[in-house]
N, CA, C and O atoms as CSV, one atom per row, in Angstrom:
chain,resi,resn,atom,element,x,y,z
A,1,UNK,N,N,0.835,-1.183,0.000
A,1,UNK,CA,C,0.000,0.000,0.000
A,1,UNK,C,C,0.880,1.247,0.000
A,1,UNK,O,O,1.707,1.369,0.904
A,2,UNK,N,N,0.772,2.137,-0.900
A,2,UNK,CA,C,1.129,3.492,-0.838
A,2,UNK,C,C,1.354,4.079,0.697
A,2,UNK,O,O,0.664,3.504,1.539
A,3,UNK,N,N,2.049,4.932,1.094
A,3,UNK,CA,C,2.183,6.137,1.591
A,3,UNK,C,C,1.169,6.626,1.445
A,3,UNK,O,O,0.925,6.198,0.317
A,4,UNK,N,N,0.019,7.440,1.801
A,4,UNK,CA,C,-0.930,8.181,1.289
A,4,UNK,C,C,-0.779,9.784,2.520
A,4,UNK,O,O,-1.608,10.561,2.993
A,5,UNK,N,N,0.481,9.668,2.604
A,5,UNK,CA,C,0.704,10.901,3.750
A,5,UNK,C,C,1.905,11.912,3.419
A,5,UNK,O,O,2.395,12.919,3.931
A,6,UNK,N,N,2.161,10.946,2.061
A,6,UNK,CA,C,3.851,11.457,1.714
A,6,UNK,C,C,3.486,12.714,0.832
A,6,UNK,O,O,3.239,12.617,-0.370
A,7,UNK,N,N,3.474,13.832,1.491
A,7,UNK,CA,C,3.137,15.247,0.696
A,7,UNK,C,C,4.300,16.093,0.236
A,7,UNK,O,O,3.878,17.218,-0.031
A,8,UNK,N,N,5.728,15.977,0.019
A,8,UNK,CA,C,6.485,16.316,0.065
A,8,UNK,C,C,6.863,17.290,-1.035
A,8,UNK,O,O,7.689,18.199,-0.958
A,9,UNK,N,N,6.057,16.913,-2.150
A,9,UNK,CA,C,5.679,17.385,-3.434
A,9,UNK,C,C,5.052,18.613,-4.048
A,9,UNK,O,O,5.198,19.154,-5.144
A,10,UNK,N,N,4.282,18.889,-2.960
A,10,UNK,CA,C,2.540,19.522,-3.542
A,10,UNK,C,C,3.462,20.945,-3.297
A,10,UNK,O,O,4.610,21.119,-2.887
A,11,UNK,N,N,2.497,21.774,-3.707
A,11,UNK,CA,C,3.008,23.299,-3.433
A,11,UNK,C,C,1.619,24.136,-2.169
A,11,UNK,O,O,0.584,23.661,-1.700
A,12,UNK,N,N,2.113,25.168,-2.047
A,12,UNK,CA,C,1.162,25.616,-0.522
A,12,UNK,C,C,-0.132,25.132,-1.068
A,12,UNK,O,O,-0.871,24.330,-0.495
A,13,UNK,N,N,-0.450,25.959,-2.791
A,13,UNK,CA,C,-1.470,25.875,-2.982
A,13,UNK,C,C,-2.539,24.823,-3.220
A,13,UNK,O,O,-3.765,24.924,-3.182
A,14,UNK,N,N,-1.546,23.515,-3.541
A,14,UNK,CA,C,-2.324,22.162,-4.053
A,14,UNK,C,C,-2.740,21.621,-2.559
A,14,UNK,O,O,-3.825,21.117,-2.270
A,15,UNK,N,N,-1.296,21.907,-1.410
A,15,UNK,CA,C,-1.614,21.512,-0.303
A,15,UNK,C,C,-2.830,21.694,0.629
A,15,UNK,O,O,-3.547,20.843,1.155
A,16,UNK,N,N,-2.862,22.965,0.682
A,16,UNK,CA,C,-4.100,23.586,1.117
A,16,UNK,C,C,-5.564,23.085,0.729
A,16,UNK,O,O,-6.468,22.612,1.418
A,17,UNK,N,N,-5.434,23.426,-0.921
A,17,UNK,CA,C,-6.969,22.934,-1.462
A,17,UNK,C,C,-7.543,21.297,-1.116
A,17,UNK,O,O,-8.698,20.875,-1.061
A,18,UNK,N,N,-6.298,20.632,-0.924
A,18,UNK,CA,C,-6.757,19.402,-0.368
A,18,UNK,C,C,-7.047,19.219,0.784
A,18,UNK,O,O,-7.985,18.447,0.982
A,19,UNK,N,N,-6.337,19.876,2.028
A,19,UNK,CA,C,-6.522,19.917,3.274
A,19,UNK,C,C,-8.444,20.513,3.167
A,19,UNK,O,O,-9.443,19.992,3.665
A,20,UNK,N,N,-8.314,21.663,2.378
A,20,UNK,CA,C,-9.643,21.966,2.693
A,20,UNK,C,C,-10.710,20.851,2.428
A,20,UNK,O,O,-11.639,20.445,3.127
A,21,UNK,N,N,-10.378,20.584,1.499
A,21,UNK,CA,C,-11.445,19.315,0.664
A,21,UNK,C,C,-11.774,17.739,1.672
A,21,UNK,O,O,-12.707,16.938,1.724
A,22,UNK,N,N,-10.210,17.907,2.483
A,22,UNK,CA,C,-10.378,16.684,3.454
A,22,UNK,C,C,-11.710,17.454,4.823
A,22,UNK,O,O,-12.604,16.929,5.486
A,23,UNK,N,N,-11.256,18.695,4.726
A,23,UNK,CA,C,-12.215,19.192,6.136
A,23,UNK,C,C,-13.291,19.166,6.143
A,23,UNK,O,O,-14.043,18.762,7.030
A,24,UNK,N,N,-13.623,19.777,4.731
A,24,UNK,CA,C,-14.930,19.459,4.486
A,24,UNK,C,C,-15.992,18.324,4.641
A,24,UNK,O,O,-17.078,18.308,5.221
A,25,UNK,N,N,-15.191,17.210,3.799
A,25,UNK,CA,C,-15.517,15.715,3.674
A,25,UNK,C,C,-15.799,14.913,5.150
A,25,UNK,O,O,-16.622,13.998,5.178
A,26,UNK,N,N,-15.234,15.224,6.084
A,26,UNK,CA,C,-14.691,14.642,7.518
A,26,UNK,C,C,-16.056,15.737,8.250
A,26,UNK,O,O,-16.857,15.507,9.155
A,27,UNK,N,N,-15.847,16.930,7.396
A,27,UNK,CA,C,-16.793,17.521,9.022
A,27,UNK,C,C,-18.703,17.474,8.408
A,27,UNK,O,O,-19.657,17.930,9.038
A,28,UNK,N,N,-18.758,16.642,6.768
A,28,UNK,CA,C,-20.129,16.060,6.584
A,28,UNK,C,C,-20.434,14.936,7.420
A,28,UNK,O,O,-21.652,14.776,7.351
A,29,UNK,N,N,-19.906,14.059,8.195
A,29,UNK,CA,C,-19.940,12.994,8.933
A,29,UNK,C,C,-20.574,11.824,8.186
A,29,UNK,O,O,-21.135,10.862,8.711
A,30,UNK,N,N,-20.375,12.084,6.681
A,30,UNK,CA,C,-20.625,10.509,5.971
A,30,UNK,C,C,-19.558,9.652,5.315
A,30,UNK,O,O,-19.511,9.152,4.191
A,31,UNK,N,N,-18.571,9.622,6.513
A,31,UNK,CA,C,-17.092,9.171,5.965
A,31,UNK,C,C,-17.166,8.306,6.971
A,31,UNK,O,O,-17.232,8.624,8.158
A,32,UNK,N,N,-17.154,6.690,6.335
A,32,UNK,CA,C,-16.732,5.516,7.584
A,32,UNK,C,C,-15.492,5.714,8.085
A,32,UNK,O,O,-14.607,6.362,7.527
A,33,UNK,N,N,-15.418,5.194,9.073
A,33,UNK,CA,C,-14.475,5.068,10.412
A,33,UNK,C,C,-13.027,4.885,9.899
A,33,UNK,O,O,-12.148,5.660,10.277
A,34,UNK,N,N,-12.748,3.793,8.978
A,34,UNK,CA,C,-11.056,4.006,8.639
A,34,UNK,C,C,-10.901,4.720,7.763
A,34,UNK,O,O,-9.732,4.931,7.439
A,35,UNK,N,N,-11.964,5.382,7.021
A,35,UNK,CA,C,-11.385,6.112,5.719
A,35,UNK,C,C,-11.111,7.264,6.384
A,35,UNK,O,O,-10.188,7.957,5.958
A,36,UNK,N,N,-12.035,7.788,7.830
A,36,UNK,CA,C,-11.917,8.715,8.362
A,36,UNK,C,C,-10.499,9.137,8.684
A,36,UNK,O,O,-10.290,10.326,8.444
A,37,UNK,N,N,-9.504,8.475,9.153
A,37,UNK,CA,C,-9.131,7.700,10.152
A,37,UNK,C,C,-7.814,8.219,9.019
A,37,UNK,O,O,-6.935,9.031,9.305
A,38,UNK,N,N,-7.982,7.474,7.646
A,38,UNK,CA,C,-6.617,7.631,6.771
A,38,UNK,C,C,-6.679,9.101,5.840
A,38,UNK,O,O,-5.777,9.581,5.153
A,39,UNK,N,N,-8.318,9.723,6.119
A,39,UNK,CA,C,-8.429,11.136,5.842
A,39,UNK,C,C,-7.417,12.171,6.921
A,39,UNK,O,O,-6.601,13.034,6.595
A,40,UNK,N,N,-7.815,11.721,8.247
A,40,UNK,CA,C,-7.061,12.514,9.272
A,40,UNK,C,C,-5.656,12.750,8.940
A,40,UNK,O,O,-5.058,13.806,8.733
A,41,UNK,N,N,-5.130,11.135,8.931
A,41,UNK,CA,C,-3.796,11.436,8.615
A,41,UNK,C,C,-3.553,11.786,7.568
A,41,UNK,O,O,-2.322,11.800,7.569
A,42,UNK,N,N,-4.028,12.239,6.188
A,42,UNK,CA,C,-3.276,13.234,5.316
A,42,UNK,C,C,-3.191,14.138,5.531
A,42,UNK,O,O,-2.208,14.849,5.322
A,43,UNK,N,N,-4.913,14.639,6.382
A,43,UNK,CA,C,-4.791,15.895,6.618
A,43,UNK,C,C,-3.669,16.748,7.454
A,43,UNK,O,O,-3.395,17.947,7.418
A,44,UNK,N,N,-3.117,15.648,8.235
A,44,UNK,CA,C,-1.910,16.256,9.330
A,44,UNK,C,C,-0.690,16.186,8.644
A,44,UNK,O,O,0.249,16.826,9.118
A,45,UNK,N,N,-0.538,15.606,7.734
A,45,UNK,CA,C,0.646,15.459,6.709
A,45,UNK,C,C,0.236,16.756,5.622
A,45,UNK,O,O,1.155,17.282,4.994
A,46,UNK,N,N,-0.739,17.089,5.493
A,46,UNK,CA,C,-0.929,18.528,4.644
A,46,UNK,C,C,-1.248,19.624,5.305
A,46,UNK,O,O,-1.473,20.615,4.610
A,47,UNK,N,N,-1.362,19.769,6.877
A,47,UNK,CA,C,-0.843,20.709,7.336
A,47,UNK,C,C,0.372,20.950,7.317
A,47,UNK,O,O,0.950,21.734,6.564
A,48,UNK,N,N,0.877,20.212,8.241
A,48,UNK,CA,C,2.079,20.217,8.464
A,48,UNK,C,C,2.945,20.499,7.157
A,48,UNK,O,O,4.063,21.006,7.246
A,49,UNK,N,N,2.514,20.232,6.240
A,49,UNK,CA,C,3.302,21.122,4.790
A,49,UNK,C,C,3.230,22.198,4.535
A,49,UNK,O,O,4.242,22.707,4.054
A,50,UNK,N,N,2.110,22.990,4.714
A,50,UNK,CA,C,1.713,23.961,4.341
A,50,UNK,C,C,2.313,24.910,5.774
A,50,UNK,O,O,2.616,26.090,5.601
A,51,UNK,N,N,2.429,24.330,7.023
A,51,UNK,CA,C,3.443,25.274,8.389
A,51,UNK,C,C,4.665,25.150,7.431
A,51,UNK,O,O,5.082,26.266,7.119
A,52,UNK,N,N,5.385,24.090,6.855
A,52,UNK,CA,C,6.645,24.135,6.551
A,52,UNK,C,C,6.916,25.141,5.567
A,52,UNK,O,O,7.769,25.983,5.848
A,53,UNK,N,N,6.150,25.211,4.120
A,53,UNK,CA,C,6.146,26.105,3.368
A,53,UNK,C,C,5.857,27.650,3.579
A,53,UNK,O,O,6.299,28.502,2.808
A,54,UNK,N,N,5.284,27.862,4.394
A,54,UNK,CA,C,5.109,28.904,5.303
A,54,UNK,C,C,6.068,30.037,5.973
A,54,UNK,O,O,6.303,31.237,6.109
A,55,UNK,N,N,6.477,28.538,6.317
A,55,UNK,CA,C,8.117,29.356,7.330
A,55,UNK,C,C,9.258,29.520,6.470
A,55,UNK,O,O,9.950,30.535,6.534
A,56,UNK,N,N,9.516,28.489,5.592
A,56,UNK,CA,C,10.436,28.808,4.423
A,56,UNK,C,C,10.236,30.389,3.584
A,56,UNK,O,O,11.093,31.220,3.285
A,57,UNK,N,N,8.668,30.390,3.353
A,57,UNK,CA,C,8.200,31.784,2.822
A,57,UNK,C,C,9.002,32.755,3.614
A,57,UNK,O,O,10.023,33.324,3.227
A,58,UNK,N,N,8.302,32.899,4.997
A,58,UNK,CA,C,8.590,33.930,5.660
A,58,UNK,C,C,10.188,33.765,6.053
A,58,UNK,O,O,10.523,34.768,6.684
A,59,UNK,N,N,11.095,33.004,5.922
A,59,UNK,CA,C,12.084,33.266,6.413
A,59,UNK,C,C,13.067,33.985,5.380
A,59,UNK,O,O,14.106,34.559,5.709
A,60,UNK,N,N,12.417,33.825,3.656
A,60,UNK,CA,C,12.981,34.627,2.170
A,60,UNK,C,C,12.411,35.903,2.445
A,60,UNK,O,O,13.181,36.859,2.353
A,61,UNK,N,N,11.022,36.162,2.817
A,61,UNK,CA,C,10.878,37.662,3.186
A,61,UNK,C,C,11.895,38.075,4.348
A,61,UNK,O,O,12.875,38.562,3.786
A,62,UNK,N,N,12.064,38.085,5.675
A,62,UNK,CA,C,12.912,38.070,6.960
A,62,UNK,C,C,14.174,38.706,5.674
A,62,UNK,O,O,14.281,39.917,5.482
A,63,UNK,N,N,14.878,37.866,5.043
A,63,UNK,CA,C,16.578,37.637,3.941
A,63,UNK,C,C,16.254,39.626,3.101
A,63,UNK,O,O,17.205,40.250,2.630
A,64,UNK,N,N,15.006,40.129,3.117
A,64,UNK,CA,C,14.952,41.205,2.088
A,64,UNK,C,C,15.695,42.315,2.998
A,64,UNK,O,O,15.402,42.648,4.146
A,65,UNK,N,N,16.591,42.730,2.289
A,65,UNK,CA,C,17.405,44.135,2.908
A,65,UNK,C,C,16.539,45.103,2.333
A,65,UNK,O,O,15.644,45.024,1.491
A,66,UNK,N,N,17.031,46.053,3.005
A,66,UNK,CA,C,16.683,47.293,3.128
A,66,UNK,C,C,17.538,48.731,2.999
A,66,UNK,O,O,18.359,48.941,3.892
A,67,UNK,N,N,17.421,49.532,2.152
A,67,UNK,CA,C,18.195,50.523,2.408
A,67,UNK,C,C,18.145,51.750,3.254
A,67,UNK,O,O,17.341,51.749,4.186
A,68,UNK,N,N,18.927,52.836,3.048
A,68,UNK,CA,C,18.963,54.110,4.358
A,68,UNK,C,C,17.481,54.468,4.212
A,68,UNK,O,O,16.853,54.778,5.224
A,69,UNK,N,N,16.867,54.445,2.980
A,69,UNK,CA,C,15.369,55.061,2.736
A,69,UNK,C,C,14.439,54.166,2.968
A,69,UNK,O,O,13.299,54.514,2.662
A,70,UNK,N,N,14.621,52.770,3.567
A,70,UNK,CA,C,13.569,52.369,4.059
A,70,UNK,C,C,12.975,51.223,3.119
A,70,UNK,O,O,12.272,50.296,3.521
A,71,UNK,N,N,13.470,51.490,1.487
A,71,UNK,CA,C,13.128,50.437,0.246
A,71,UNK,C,C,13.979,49.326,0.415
A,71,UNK,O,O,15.081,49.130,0.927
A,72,UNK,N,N,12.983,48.546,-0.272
A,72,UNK,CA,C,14.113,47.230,-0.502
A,72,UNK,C,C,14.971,47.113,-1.331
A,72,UNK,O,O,14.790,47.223,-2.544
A,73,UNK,N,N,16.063,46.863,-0.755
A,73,UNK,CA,C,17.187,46.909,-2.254
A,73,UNK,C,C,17.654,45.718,-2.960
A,73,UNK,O,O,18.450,45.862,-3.888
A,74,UNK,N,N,17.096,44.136,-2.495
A,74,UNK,CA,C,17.720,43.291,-2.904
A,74,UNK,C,C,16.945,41.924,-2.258
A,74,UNK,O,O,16.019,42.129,-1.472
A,75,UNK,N,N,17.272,40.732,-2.543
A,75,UNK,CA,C,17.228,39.885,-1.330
A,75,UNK,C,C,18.150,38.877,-1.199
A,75,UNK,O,O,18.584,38.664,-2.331
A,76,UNK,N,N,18.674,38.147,-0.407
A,76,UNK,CA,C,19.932,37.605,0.585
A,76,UNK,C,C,19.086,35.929,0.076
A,76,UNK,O,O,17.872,35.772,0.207
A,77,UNK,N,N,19.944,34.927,-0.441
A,77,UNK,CA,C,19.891,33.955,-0.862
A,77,UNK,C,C,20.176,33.128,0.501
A,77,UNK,O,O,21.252,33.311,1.071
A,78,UNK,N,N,18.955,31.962,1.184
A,78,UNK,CA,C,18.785,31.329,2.208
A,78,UNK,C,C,20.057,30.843,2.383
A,78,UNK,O,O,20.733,30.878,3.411
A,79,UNK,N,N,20.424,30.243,0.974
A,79,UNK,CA,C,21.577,29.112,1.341
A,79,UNK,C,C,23.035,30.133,1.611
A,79,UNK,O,O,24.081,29.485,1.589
A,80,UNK,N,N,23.140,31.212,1.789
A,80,UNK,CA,C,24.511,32.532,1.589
A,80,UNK,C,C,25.019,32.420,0.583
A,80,UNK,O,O,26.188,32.803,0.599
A,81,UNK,N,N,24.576,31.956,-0.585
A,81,UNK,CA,C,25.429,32.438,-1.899
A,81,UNK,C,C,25.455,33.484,-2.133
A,81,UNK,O,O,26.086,33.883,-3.112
């Protein structure tokens, strides 16, 4: 059987639309018990992607310098190249 948790792939946006689509599905309450069950766990595997992608975001905004006037002048490559 597949992985069905391995999200490693998706981007915020694919991540998200599925997370939503699982919430939805789960909070109609016509989802039997293990499907429920293997819904949950993607859904925590597509959060948890979408915190990761998140923080990666915000840590390339955090990298944007700034000059004496307050503009941005550039931005600072995560890895220090």
């Amino acid at each position: 059987m597949a992985d069905t948790t391995d999200v490693s792939g998706l981007s915020f946006e694919r991540a998200l639309a599925e997370l939503e689509a699982i919430v939805q599905k789960l909070e109609s309450g016509n989802v039997p018990l293990e499907e429920s069950i293997s819904l949950y766990a993607r859904g925590e595997a597509l959060k948890a992607r979408c915190d990761a992608l998140l923080k990666d975001a915000e840590a390339k905004v955090e990298k944007i310098t700034h000059g004496a006037d307050g503009k941005a002048t550039g931005t600072v490559p995560l890895d220090g190249e």
